[in-house]
SEMAR-841795 format. One record per residue (C-alpha): residue number from 1; x, y, z. Coordinates in nm, 2 decimals. Layout:
<atom num="NUM" c1="X" c2="Y" c3="Z"/>
...
***
This chain:
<atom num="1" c1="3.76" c2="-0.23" c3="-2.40"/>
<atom num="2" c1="4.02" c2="0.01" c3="-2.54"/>
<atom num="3" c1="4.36" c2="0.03" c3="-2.39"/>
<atom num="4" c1="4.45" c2="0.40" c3="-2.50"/>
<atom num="5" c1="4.28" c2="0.75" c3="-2.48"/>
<atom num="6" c1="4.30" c2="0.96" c3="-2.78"/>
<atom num="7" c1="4.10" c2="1.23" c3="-2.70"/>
<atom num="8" c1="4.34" c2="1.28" c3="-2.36"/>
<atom num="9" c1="4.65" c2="1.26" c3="-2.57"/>
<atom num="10" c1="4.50" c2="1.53" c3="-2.81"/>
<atom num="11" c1="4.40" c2="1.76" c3="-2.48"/>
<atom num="12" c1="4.77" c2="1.76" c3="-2.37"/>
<atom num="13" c1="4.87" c2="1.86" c3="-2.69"/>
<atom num="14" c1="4.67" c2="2.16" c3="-2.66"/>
<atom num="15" c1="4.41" c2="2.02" c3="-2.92"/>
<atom num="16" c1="4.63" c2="2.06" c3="-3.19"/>
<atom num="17" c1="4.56" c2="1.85" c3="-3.43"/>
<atom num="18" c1="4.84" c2="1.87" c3="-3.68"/>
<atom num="19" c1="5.06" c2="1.86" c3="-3.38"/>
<atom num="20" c1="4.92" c2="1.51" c3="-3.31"/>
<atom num="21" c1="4.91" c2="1.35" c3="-3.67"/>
<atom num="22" c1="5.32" c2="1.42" c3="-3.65"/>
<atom num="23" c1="5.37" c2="1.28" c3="-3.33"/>
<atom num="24" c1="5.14" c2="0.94" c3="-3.49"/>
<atom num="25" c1="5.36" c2="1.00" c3="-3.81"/>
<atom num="26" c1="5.69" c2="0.93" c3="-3.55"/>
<atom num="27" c1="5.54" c2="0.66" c3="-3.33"/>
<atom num="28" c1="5.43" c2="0.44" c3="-3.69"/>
<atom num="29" c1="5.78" c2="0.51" c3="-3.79"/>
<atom num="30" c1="5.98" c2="0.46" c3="-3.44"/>
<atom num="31" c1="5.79" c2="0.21" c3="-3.27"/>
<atom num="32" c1="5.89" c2="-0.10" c3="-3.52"/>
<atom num="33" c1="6.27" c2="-0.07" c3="-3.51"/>
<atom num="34" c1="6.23" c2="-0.02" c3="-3.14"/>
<atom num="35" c1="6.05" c2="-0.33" c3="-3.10"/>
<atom num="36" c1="6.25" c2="-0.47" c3="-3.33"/>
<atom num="37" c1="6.60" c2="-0.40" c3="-3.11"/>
<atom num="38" c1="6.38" c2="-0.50" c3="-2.76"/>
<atom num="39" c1="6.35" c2="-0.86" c3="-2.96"/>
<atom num="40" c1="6.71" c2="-0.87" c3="-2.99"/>
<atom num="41" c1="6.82" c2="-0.71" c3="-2.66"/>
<atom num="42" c1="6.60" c2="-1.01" c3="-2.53"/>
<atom num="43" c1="6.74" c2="-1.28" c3="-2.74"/>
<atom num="44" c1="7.07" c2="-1.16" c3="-2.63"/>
<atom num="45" c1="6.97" c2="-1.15" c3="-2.28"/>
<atom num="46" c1="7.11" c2="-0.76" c3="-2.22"/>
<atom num="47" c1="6.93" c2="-0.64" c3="-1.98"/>
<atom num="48" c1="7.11" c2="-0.29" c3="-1.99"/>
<atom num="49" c1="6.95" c2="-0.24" c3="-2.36"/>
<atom num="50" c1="6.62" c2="-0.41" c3="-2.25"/>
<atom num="51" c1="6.60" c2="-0.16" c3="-1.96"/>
<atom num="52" c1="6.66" c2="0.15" c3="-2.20"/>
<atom num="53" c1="6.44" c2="0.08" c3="-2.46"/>
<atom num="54" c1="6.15" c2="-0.04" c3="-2.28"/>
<atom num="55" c1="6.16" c2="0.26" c3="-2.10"/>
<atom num="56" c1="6.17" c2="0.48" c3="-2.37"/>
<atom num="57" c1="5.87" c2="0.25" c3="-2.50"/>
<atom num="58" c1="5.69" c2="0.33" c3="-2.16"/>
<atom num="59" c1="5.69" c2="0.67" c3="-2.24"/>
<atom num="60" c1="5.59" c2="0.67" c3="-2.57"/>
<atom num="61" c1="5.30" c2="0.50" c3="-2.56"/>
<atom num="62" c1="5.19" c2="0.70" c3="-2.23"/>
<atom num="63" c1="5.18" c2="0.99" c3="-2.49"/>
<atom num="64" c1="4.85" c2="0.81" c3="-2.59"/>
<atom num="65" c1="4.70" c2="0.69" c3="-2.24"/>
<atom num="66" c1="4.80" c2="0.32" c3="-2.36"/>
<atom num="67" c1="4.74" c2="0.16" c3="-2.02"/>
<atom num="68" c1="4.81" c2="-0.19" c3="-2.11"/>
<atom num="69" c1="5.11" c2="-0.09" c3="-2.30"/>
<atom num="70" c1="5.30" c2="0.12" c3="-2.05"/>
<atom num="71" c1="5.23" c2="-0.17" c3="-1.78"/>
<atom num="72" c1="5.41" c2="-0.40" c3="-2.03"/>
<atom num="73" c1="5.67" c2="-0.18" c3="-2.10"/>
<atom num="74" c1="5.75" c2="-0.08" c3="-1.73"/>
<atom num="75" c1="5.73" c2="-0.49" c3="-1.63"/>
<atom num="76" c1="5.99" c2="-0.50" c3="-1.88"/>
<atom num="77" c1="6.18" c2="-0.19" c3="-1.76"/>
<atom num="78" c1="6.18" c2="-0.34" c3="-1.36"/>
<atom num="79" c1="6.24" c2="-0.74" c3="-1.47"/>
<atom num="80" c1="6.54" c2="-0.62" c3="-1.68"/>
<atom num="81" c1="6.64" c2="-0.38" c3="-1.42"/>
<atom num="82" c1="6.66" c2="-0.70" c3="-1.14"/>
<atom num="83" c1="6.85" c2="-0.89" c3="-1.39"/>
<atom num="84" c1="6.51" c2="-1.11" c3="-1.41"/>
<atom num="85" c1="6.53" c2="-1.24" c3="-1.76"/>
<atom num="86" c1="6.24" c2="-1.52" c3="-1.67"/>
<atom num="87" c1="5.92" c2="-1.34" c3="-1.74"/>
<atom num="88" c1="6.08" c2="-1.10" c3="-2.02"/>
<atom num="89" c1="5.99" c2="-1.28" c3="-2.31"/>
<atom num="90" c1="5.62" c2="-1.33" c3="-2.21"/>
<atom num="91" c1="5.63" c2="-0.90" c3="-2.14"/>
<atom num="92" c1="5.78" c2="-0.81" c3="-2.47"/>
<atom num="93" c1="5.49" c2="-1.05" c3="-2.60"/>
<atom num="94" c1="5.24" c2="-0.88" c3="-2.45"/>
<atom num="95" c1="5.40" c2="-0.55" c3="-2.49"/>
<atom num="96" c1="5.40" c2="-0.64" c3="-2.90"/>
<atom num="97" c1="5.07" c2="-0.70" c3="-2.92"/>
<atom num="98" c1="4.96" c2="-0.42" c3="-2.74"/>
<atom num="99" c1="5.19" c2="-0.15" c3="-2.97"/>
<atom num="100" c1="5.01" c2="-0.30" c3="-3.31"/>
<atom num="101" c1="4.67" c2="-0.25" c3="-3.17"/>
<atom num="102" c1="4.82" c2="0.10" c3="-3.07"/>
<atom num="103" c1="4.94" c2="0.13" c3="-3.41"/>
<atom num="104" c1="4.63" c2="0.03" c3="-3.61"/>
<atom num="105" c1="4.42" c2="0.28" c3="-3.38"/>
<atom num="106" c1="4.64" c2="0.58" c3="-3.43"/>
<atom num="107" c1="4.67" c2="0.49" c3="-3.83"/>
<atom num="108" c1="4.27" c2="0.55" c3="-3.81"/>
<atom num="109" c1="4.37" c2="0.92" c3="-3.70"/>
<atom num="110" c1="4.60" c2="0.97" c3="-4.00"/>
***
């Protein structure tokens, strides 16, 4: 079952199309070097930067009605906020996964 709603996301954006394919266009191009710092904010075990990014995460991917995803990324968002580093690496896991099937479903839009 799919995790994400396209055809909501396009309906906020008033059905614009080309409006959508750009917004795609930033998430393919943001959403790896964001992942990429989450990794290292959790390696480092800094909560503050795992608390920012994952909710900037959160509400990127709720752009697209990913379900899964923003669960992941808020789990994240409250564990780092408590100072919980013990589940974080089996979130941003999770949360990984979920962005590249994201990612391969919105590259079928382009």
């Amino acid at each position: 079952m799919r995790s994400y709603d396209l055809s909501s996301a396009l309906k906020r954006m008033g059905g614009d199309e080309q409006l959508m394919r750009e917004m795609i266009r930033i998430f393919l191009e943001d959403s790896p070097a964001m992942i990429d710092q989450l990794s290292a904010a959790v390696a480092a075990a800094d909560v503050a930067t795992i608390h920012r990014i994952s909710h900037s995460l959160r509400g990127l991917v709720s752009t697209y009605d990913a379900h899964d995803a923003t669960r992941s990324a808020l789990a994240l968002e409250k564990l780092a906020g408590a100072g919980d580093m013990g589940q974080v690496q089996d979130r941003l896991d999770e949360l990984r996964s979920q962005m590249q099937d994201l990612s391969t479903a919105l590259m079928s839009v382009l």
